[in-house]
Backbone bond lengths (Angstrom), bond angles and torsions (degrees), N, CA, C in turn:
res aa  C-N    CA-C-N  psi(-1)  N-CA   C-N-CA  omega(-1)  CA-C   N-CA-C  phi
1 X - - - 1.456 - - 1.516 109.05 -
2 X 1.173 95.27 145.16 2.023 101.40 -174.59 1.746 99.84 -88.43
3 X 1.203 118.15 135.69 1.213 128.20 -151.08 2.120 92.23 -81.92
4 X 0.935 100.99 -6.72 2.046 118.76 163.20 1.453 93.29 -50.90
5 X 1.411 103.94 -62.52 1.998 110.99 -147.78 1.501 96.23 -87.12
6 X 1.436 122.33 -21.83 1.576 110.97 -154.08 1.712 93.65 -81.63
7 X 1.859 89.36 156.08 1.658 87.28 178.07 1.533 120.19 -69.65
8 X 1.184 105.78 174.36 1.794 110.76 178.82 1.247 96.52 -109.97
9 X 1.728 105.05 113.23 1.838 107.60 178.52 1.561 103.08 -60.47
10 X 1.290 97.86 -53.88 1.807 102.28 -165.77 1.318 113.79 -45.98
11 X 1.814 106.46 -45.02 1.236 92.24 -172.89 1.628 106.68 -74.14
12 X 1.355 135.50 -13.49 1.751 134.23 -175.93 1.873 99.00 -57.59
13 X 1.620 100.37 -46.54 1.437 100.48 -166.00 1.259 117.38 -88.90
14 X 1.482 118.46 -1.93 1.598 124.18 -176.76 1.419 103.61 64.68
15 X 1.324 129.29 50.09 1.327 124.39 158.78 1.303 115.45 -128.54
16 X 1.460 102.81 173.49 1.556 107.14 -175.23 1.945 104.95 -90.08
17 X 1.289 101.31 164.95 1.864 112.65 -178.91 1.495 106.53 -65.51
18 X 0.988 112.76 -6.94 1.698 121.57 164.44 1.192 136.74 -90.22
19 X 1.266 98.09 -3.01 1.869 105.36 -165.46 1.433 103.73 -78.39
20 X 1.688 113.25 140.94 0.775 132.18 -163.04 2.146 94.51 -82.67
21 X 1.268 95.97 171.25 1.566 118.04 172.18 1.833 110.08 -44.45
22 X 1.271 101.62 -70.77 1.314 101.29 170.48 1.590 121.32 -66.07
23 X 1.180 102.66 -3.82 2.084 94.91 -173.07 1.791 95.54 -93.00
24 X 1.543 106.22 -32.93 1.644 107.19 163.46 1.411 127.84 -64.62
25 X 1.193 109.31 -32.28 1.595 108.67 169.12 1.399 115.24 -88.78
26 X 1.355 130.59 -5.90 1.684 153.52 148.54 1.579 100.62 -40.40
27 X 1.544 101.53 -65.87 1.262 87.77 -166.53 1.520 123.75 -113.81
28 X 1.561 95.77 27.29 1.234 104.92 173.06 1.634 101.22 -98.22
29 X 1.179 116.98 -24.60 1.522 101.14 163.43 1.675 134.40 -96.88
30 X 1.592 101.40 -1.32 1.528 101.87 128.65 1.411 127.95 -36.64
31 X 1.433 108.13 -55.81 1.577 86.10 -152.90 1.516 89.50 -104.60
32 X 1.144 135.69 42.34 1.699 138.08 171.61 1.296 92.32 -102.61
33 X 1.652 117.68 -43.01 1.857 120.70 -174.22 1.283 76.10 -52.31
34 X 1.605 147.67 -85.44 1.404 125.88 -125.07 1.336 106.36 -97.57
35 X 1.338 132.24 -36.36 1.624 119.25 -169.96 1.811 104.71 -116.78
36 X 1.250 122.38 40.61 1.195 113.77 -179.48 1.731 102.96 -101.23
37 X 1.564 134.64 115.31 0.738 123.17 -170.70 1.543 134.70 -33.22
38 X 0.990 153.85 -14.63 0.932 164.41 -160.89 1.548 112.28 -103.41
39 X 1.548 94.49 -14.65 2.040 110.77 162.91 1.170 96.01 -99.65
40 X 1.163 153.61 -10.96 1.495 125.22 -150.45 2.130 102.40 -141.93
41 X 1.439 92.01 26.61 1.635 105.18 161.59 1.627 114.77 -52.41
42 X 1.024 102.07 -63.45 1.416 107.68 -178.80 1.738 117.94 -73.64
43 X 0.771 101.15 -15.55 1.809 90.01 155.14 1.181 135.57 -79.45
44 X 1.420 110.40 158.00 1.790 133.51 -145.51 1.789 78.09 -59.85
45 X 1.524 140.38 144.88 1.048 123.94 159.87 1.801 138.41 -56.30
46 X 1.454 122.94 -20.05 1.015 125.21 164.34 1.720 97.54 -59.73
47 X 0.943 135.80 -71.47 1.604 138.85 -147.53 2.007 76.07 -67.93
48 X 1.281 125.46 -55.37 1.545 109.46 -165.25 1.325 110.74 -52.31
49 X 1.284 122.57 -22.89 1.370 123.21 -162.92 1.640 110.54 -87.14
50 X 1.385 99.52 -35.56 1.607 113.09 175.12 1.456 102.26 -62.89
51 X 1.482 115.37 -57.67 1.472 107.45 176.75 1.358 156.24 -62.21
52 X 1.545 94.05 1.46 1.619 139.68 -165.02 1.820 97.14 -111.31
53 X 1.086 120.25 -18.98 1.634 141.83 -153.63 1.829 88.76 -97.94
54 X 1.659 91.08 -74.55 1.158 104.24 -179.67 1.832 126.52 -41.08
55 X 1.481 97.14 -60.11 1.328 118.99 -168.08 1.818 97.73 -63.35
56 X 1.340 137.14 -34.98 1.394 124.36 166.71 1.587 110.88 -75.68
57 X 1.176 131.82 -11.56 1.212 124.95 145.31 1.664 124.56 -47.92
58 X 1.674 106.09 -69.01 1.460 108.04 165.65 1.445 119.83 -63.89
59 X 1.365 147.26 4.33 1.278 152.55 168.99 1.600 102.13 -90.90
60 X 1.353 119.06 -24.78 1.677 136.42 -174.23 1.828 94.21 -93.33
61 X 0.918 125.59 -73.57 1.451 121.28 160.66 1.446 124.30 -3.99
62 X 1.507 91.94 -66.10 1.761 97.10 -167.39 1.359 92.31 -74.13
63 X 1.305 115.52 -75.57 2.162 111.56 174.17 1.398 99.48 8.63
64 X 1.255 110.11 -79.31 1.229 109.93 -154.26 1.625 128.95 -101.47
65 X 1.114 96.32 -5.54 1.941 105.05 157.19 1.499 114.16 -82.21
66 X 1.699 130.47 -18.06 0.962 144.90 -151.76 1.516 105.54 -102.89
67 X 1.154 99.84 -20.33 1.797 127.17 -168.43 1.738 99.62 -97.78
68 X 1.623 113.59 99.82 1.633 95.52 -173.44 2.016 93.30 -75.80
69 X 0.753 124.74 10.08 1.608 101.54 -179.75 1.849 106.20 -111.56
70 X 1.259 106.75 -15.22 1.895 122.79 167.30 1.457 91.15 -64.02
71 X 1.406 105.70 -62.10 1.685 111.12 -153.56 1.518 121.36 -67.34
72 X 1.520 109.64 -14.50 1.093 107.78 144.85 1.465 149.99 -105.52
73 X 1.219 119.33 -4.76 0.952 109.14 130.73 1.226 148.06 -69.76
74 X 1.389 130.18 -14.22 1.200 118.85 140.95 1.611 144.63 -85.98
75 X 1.523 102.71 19.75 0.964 121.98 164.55 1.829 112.19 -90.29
76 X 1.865 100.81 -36.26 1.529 93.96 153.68 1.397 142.81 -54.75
77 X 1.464 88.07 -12.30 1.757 78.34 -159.00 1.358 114.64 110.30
78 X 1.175 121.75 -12.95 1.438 124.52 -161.89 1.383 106.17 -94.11
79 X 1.298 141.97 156.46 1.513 136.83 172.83 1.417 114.93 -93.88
80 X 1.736 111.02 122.78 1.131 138.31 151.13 1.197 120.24 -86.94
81 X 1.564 79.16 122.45 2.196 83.64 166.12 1.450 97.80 -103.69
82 X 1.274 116.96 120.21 1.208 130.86 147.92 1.390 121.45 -24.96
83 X 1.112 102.52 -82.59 1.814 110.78 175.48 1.521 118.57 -94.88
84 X 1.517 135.24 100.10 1.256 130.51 -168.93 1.475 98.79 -79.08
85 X 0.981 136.59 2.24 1.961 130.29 -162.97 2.050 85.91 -117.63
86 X 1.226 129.05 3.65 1.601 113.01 -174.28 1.188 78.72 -127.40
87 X 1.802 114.45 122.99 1.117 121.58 166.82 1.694 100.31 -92.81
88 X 0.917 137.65 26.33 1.497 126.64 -155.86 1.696 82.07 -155.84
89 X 1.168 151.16 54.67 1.506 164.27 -122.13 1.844 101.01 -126.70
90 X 1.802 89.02 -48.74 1.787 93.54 -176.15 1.647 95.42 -98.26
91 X 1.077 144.38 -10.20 1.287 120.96 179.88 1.719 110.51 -87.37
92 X 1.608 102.60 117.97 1.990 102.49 -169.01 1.560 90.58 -105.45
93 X 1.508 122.18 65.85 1.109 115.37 161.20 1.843 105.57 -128.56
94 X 1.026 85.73 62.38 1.669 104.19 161.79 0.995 121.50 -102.48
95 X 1.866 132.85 154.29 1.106 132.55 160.48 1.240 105.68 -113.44
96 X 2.085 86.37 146.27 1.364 103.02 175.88 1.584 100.22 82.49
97 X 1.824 97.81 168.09 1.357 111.76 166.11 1.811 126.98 -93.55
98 X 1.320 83.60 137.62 1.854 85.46 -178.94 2.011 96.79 -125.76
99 X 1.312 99.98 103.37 1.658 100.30 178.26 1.356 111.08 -74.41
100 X 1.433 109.16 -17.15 2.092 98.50 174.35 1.312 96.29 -82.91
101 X 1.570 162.01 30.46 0.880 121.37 -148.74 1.846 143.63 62.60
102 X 1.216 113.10 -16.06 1.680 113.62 -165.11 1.447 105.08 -50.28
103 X 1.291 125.05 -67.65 1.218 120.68 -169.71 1.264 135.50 62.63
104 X 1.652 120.25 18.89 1.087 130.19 145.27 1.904 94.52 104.87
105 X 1.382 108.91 174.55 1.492 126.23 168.54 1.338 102.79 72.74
106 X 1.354 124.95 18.49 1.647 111.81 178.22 1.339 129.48 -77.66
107 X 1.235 131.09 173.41 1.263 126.42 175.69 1.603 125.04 -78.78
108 X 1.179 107.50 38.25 1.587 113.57 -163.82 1.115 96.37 -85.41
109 X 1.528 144.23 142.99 1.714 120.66 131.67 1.182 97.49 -123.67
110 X 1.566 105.45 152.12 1.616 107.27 -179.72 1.795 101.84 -120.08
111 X 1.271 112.18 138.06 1.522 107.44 166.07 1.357 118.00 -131.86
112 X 1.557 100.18 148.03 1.406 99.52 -176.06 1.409 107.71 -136.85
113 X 1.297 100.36 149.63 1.890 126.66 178.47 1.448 81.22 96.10
């Protein structure tokens, strides 16, 4: 990814390029109080879906600001994948919440009877 297109953690979490470990997990649970699914039931579903969109963005944030060997390389410039097991990582057309990461399309099938 060209470091043009990739997201800006800092700017997801509202912090500065300095923030320490705890000031990232500060304000990564800021923004879980407001867009962590489990707040955003009662919204119109377009706005739930944005906020469900959002909030694995800021769950992708902390991952990897939280990670001193992520955080620098993407502080280089260099590309981090967040999640090496989601090959489908940039597509946010999932439903619902997946807190490991899953995000749907796996090779699971389950059968029953």
């Amino acid at each position: 990814r060209k470091i043009a297109n990739r997201k800006d953690y800092y700017k997801i979490l509202e912090i500065p390029k300095s923030a320490s470990e705890k000031e990232v997990k500060d304000a990564y649970k800021r923004m879980a109080m407001k867009y962590h699914p489990d707040k955003t039931r009662t919204m119109p579903e377009a706005e739930r879906e944005a906020a469900q969109a959002f909030f694995r963005d800021v769950a992708e944030a902390k991952e990897i600001l939280c990670d001193p060997e992520k955080r620098g390389k993407y502080d280089r410039g260099e590309e981090v994948d967040a999640n090496p097991n989601n090959p489908h990582q940039q597509q946010h057309h999932h439903h619902g919440f997946h807190p490991f990461g899953g995000g749907g399309g796996g090779n699971f099938h389950f059968k029953f009877g």
